[in-house]
C-alpha positions in Angstrom: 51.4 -99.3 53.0 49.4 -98.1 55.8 50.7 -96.5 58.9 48.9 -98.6 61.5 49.3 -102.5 61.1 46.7 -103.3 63.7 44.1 -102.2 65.7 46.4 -102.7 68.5 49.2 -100.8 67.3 46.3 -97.6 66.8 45.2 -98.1 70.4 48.8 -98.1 72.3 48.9 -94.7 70.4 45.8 -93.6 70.5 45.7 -94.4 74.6 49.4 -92.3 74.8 47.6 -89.9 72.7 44.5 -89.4 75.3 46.9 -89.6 77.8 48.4 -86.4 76.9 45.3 -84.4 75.8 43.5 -85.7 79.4 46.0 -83.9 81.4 46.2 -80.6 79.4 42.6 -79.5 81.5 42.1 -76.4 79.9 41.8 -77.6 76.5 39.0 -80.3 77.4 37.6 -77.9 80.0 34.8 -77.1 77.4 34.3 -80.5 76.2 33.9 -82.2 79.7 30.8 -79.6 80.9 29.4 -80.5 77.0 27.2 -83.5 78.3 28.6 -84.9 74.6 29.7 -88.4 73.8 31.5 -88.6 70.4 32.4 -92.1 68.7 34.9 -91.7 66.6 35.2 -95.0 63.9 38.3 -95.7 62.2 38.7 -98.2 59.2 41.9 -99.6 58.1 42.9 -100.7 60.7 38.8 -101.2 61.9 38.4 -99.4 65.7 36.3 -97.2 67.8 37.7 -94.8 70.3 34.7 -93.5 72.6 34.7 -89.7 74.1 32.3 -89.5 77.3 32.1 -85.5 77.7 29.2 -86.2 80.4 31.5 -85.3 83.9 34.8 -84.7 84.3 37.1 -86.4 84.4 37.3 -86.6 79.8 36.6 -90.3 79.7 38.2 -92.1 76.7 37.3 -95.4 75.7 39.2 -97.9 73.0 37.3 -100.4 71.3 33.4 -101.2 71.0 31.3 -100.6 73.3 27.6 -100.3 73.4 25.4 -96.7 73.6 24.5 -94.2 71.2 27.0 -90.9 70.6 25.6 -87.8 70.6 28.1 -87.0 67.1 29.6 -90.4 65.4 33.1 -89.1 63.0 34.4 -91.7 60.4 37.6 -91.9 58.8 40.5 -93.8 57.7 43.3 -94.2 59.7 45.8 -93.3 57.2 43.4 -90.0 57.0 43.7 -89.4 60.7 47.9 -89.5 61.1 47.8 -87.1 58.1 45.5 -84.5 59.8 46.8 -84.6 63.1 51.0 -84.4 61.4 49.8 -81.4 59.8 49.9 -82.8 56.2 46.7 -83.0 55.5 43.6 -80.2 56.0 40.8 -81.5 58.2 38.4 -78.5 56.2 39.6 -80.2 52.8 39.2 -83.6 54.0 35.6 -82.8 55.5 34.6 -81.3 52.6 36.0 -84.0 49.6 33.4 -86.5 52.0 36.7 -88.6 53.4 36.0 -87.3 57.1 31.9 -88.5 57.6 30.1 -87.7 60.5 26.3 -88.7 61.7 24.6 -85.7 64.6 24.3 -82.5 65.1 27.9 -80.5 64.3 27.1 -78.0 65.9 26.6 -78.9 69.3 29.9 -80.5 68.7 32.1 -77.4 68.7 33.7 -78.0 72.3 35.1 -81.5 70.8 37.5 -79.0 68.8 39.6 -78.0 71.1 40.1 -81.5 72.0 41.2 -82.6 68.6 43.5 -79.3 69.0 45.0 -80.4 71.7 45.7 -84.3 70.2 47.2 -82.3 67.0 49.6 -81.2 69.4 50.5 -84.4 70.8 50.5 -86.5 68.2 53.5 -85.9 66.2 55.8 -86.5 68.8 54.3 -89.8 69.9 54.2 -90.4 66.6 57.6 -90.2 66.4 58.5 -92.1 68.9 56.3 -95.5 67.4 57.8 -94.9 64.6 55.1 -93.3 62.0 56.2 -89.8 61.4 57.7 -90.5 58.2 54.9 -92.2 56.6 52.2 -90.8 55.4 
């Protein structure tokens, strides 16, 4: 059984997750002077959360919308909870093809301490909807 039923139920996280990373400055600090907007596809549920690095404040943006990305990640969402719960390795993941990504890496390293910083915030919001036991 997957962990997210819906699009939706990704979203409310995701959004509480954003929240959290948005407010810890110094660990988007980088990211937000990296001119960088990263689209980040999900399947299973299907969504799209948008990262607009181009001023502060981080913009984060849930759903579709239009543009081109400067890096686009995919992955499943299943794939996602079990990176950011610590169960999975992103390195492993990256390199066995399940984590996919479309620009230049490279110019992408600031976006790590962003994902950092959501590893840290996840698992207790993830707790609290309900999805830290599942994997």
């Amino acid at each position: 059984m997957s962990v997210y039923q819906s699009a939706e139920q990704f979203y409310a996280v995701m959004k509480e997750v954003f929240d959290g990373v948005i407010r810890d400055l110094e660990s988007i600090d980088a990211f937000v002077h990296s001119n960088l907007v990263v689209r980040i596809n999900i399947t299973d549920p299907d969504a799209e959360v948008l990262l607009d690095g181009r001023q502060p404040p981080l913009e984060v943006f849930f759903g579709p919308r239009p543009g081109r990305a400067n890096l686009e990640i995919t992955l499943n969402a299943d794939l996602l909870h079990a990176l950011w719960m610590g169960i999975e390795s992103t390195r492993q993941a990256f390199f066995d093809g399940r984590i996919q990504t479309r620009g230049n890496l490279l110019k992408a390293m600031p976006l790590i301490d962003v994902f950092l910083a959501a590893e840290r915030i996840y698992p207790s919001i993830a707790k609290i909807h309900g999805l830290s036991e599942e994997t």
